[in-house]
C-alpha positions as CSV (number, residue, x, y, z in Angstrom):
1,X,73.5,110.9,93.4
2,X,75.4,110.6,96.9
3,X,78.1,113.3,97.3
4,X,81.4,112.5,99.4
5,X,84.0,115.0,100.7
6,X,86.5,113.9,98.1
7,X,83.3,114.8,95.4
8,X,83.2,118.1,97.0
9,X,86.8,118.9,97.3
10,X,87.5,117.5,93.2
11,X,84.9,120.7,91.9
12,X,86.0,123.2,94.3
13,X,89.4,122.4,93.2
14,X,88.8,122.8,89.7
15,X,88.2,126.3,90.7
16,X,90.6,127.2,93.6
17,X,93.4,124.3,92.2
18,X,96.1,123.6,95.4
19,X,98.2,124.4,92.8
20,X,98.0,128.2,93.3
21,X,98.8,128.4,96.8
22,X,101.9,130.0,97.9
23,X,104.6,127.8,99.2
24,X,103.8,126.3,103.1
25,X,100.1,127.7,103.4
26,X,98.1,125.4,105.2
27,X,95.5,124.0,102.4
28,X,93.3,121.2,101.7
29,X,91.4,119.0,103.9
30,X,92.7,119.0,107.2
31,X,89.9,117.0,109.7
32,X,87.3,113.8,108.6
33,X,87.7,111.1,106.1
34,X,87.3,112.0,102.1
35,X,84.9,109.1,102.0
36,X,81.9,110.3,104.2
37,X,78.9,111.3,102.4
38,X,77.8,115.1,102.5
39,X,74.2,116.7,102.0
40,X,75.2,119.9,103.8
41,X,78.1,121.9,103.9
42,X,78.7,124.9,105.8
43,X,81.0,128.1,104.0
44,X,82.8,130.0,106.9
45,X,85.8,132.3,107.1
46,X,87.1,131.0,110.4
47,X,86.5,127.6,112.0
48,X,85.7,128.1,115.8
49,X,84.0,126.3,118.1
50,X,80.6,128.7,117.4
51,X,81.0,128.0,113.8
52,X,81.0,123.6,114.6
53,X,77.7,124.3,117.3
54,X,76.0,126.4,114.0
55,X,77.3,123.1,111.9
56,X,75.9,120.5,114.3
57,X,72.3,122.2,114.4
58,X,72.4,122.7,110.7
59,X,73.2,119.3,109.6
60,X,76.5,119.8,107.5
61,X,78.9,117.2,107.4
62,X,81.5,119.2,106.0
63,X,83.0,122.6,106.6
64,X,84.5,124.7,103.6
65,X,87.1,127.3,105.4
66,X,89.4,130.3,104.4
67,X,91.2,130.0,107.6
68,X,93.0,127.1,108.5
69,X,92.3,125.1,111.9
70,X,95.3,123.5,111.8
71,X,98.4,125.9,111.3
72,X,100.8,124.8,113.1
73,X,101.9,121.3,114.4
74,X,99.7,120.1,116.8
75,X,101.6,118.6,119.6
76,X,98.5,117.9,122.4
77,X,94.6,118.1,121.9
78,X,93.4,118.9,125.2
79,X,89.6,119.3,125.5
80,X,90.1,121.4,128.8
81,X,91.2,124.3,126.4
82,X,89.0,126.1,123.2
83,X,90.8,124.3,120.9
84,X,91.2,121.0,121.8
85,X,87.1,121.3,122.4
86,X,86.6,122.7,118.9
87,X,88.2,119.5,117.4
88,X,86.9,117.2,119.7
89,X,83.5,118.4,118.5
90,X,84.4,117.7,115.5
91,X,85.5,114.7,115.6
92,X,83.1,113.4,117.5
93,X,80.0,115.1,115.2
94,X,82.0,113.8,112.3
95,X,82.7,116.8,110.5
96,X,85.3,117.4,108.0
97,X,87.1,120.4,107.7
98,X,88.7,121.4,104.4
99,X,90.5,124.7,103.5
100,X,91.1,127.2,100.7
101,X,93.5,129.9,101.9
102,X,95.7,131.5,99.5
103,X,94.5,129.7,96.5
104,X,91.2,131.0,97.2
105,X,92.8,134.6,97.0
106,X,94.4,134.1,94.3
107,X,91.8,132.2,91.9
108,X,90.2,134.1,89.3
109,X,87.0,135.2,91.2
110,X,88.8,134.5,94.3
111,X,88.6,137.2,97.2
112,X,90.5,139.8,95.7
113,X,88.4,139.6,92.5
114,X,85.5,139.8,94.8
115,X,87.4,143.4,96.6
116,X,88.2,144.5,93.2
117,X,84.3,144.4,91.9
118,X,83.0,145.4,95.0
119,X,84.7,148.6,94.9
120,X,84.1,149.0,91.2
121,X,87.4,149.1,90.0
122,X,88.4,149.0,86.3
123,X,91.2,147.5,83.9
124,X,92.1,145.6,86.5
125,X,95.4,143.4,86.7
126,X,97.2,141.0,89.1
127,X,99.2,143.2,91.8
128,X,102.2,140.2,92.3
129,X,102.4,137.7,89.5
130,X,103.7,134.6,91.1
131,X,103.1,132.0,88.3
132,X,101.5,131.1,85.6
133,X,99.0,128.2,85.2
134,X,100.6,124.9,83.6
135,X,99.3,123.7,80.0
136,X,98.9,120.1,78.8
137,X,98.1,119.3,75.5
138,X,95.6,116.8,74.4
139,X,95.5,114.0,72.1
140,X,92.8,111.9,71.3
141,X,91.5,110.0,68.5
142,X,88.3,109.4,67.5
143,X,85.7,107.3,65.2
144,X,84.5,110.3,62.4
145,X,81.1,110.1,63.1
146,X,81.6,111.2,67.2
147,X,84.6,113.4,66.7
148,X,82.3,116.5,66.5
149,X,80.6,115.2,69.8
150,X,84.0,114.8,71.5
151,X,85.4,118.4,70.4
152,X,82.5,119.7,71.9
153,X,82.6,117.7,75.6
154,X,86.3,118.8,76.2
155,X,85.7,122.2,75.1
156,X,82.5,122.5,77.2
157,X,84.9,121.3,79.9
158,X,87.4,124.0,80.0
159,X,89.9,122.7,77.1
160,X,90.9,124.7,73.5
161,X,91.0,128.0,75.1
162,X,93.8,130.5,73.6
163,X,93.5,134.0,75.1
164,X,89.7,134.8,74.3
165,X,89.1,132.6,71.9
166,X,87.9,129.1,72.8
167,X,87.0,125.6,71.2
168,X,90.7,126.4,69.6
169,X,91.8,122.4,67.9
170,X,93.4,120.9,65.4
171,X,92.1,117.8,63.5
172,X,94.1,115.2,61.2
173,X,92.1,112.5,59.8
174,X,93.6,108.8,59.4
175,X,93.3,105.3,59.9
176,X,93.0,103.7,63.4
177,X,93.7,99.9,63.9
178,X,92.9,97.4,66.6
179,X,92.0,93.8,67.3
180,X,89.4,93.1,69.9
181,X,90.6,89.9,72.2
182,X,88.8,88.1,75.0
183,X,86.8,90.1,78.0
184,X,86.2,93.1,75.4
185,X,83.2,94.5,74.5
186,X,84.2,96.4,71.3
187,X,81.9,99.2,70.0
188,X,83.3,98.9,66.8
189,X,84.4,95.4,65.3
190,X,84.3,91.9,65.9
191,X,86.2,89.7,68.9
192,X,89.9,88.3,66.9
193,X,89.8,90.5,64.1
194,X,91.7,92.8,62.9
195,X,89.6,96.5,62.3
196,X,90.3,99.6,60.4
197,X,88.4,102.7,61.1
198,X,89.0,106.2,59.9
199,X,89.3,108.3,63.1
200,X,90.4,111.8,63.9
201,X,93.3,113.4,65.7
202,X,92.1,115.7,68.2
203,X,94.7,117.9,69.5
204,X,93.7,120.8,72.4
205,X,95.2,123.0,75.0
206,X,94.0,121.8,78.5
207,X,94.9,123.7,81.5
208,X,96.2,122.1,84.8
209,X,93.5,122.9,86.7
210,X,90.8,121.4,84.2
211,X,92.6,118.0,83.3
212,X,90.2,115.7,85.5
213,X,87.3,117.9,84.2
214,X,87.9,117.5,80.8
215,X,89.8,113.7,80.5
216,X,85.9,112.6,82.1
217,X,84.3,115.2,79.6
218,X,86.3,113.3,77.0
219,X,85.9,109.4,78.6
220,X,81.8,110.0,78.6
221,X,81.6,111.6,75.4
222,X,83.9,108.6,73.7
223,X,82.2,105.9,71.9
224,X,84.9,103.0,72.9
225,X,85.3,100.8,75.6
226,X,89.1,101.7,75.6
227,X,89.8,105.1,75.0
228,X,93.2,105.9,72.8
229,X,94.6,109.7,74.1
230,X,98.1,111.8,75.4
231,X,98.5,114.0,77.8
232,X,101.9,115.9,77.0
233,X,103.4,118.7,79.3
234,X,104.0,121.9,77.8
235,X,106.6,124.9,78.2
236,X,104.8,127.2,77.5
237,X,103.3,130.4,79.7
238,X,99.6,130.3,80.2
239,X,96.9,132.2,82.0
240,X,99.0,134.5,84.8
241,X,98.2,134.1,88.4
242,X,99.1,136.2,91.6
243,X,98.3,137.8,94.5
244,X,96.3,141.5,94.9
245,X,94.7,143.3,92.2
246,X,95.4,146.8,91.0
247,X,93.1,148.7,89.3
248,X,91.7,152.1,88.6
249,X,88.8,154.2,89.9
250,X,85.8,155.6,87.8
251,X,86.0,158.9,89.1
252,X,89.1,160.6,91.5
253,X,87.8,160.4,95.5
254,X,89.4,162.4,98.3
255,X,91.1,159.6,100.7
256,X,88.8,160.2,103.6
257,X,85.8,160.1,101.0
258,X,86.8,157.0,99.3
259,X,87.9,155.6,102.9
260,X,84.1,155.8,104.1
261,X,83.3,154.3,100.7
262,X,85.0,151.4,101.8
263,X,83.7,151.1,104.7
264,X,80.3,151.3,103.3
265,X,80.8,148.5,101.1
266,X,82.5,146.3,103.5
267,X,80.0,147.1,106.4
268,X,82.7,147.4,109.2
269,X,82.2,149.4,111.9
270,X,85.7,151.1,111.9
271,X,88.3,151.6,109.5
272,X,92.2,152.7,109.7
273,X,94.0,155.3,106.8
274,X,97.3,156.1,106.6
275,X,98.0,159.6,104.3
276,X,96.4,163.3,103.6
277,X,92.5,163.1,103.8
278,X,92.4,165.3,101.1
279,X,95.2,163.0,98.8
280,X,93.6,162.4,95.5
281,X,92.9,158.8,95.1
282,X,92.2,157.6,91.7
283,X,94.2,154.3,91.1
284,X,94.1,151.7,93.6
285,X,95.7,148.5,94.6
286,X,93.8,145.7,97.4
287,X,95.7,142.7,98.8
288,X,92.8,140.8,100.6
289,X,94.4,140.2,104.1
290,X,97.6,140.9,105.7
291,X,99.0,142.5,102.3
292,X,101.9,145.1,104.3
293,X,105.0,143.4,101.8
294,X,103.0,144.4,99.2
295,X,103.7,148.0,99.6
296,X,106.4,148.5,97.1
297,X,104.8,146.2,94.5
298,X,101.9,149.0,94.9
299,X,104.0,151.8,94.3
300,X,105.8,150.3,91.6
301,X,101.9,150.1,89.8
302,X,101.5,153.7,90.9
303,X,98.2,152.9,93.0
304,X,97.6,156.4,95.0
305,X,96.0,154.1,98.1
306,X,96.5,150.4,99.1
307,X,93.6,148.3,101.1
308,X,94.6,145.7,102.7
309,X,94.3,144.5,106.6
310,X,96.9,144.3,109.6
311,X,99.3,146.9,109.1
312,X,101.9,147.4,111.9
313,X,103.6,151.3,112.7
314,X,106.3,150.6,110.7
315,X,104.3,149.8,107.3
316,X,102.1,152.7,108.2
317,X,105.5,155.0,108.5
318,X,107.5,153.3,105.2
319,X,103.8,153.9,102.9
320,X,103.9,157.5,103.8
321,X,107.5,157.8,102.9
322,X,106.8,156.5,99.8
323,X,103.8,158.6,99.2
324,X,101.5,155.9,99.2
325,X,98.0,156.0,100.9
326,X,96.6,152.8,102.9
327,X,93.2,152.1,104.0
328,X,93.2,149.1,106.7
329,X,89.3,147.6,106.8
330,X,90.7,144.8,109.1
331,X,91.2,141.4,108.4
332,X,87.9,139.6,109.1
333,X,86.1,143.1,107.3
334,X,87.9,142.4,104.3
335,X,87.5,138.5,103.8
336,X,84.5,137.2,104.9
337,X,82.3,139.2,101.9
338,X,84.0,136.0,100.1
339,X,82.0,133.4,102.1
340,X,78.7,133.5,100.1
341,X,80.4,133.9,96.6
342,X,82.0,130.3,97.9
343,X,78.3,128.8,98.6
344,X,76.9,130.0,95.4
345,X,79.5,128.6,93.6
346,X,78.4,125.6,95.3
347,X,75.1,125.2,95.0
348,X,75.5,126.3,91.1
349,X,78.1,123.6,90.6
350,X,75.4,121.1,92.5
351,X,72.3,122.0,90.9
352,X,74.3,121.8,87.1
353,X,75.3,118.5,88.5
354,X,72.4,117.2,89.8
355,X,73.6,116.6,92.8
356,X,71.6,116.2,96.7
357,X,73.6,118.8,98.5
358,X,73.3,122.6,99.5
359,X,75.8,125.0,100.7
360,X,75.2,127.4,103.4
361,X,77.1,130.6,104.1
362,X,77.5,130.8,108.1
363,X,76.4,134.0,109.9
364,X,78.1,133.8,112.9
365,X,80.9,136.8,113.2
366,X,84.2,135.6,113.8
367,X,85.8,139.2,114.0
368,X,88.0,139.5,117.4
369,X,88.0,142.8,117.9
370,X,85.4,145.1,119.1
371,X,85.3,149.0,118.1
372,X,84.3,151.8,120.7
């Protein structure tokens, strides 16, 4: 099968939905035409203008980012300057850019997910709830003899899942009635008669982020040529979603201990702490990024240390007075450990899809700074 960018972007989203972004981030794709075909794609955290030379000699047509390109309005693209030639080569190599920011931090088995298992934290919870994930409910009806096959496609594709408990339905038997006219091709029934067939009312939970998913699961698993189902809005809360984890160590560390533990694990060649080395660090919160307004939300979870990146004096100052620890891997030492997690999920989504195309995790380093 040939793959587009739009093909791309419709499974990544059914993982990292646009809908979980926090307001104004900078999202989606942002360079190249959802049309063009795609064998190759190339997972970064940063788009520079090494990152589009290492996509031009490995023959992606798309690039999958964390970091946006485009932030602000652009108001001139001058190729006399890095940026403008970073686009143009874009452009002119035909490579789209698409990016997964905040969503991606957010999403269960997003970065912070990532942080959280890396660092082998347990019970862990969302840090800042900031919504939960819309519900639909489905309704579909369906010839007896294929209902048992259609419960099991939309179920397979994320609907009918309450808490832990999953292919959760409900079933009402009855009558369905139709008359096939000209141009049909019914599977059931004659052209300009009236039919009767006992069918079943499926009713499901479907979540937001799975409705395309599962309405196809449902439209290939169907029997007719015209399919009969609802899709209602619902009121009520489902899965929470938010940024940062907090969770809880297996054993207590000293701060300076559990500081070179994380840098260990991350592999960064320097690392800022804020607080007593010797503080006793048992509970801890992470915020993938620039997390500093997350401070009190970290304290108010009791976490005895928070990791996160860019913290300024002042955050530094208004942790210790709070009696808050903070461990600051950097920004780019934090993220990019996200970048293959994004290509397997790729190439496991491809190969389960049968599909031509392979994702690649980039290896050159985008950090800016350099440590003495």
């Amino acid at each position: 099968m040939q793959t587009t960018v739009k093909d791309v972007i419709r499974v990544f989203e059914e993982w990292v939905s646009p809908n979980l972004a926090m307001e104004g981030d900078k999202i989606g794709l942002q360079i190249g035409n959802p049309a063009n075909l795609v064998s190759k794609i190339l997972v970064t955290l940063d788009v520079t203008e090494e990152v589009v030379d290492e996509a031009i000699q490995a023959g992606a047509q798309l690039i999958v980012a964390h970091h946006a390109i485009i932030y602000t309005s652009i108001k001139r693209i001058r190729t006399d300057s890095y940026y403008g030639r970073t686009i143009a080569r874009l452009l002119a190599n035909d490579i789209a850019v698409y990016v997964a920011h905040t969503n991606l931090d957010i999403a269960e088995g997003g970065v912070n997910d990532v942080l959280a298992e890396l660092f082998g934290l347990q019970d862990v919870e969302i840090l800042d709830r900031l919504h939960n994930l819309r519900l639909k409910k489905l309704v579909v009806f369906v010839p007896k003899d294929h209902h048992e096959q259609v419960l099991e496609a939309v179920c397979s594709a994320g609907a009918g899942w309450i808490g832990n408990y999953s292919h959760c339905t409900f079933n009402t038997s009855g009558t369905g009635t139709f008359k096939p006219e000209e141009g049909t091709n019914p599977f059931i029934g004659e052209k300009g008669k009236l039919e009767r067939v006992e069918e079943v009312r499926l009713e499901t939970i479907v979540p937001e982020t799975s409705q395309e998913a599962v309405v196809r699961a449902m439209l290939a698993a169907h029997p007719y040529e015209e399919v009969a189902y609802d899709l209602y809005p619902l009121e009520i809360m489902g899965k929470p979603y938010g940024i940062g984890r907090v969770g809880t160590l297996e054993r207590e560390y000293r701060l300076a201990e559990f500081a070179q533990y994380v840098k260990s694990k991350l592999g960064v060649p320097g690392i800022r702490i804020v607080g007593d080395r010797n503080n006793q660090i048992k509970k801890v919160a992470i915020v993938g990024g620039s997390g500093s307004e997350w401070i009190d939300a970290s304290v108010g979870h009791g976490a005895d240390v928070l990791i996160t990146a860019d913290l300024k004096y002042h955050d530094a100052q208004d942790a210790l007075f709070k009696g808050l620890s903070l461990i600051d891997p950097g920004h780019n030492g934090m993220e990019r450990i996200v970048v293959p997690v994004v290509a397997n999920f790729f190439n496991q989504k491809f190969k389960e899809l049968n599909w031509n195309t392979e994702a690649v995790s980039s290896r050159v380093l985008t950090e800016p700074f350099d440590f003495l």
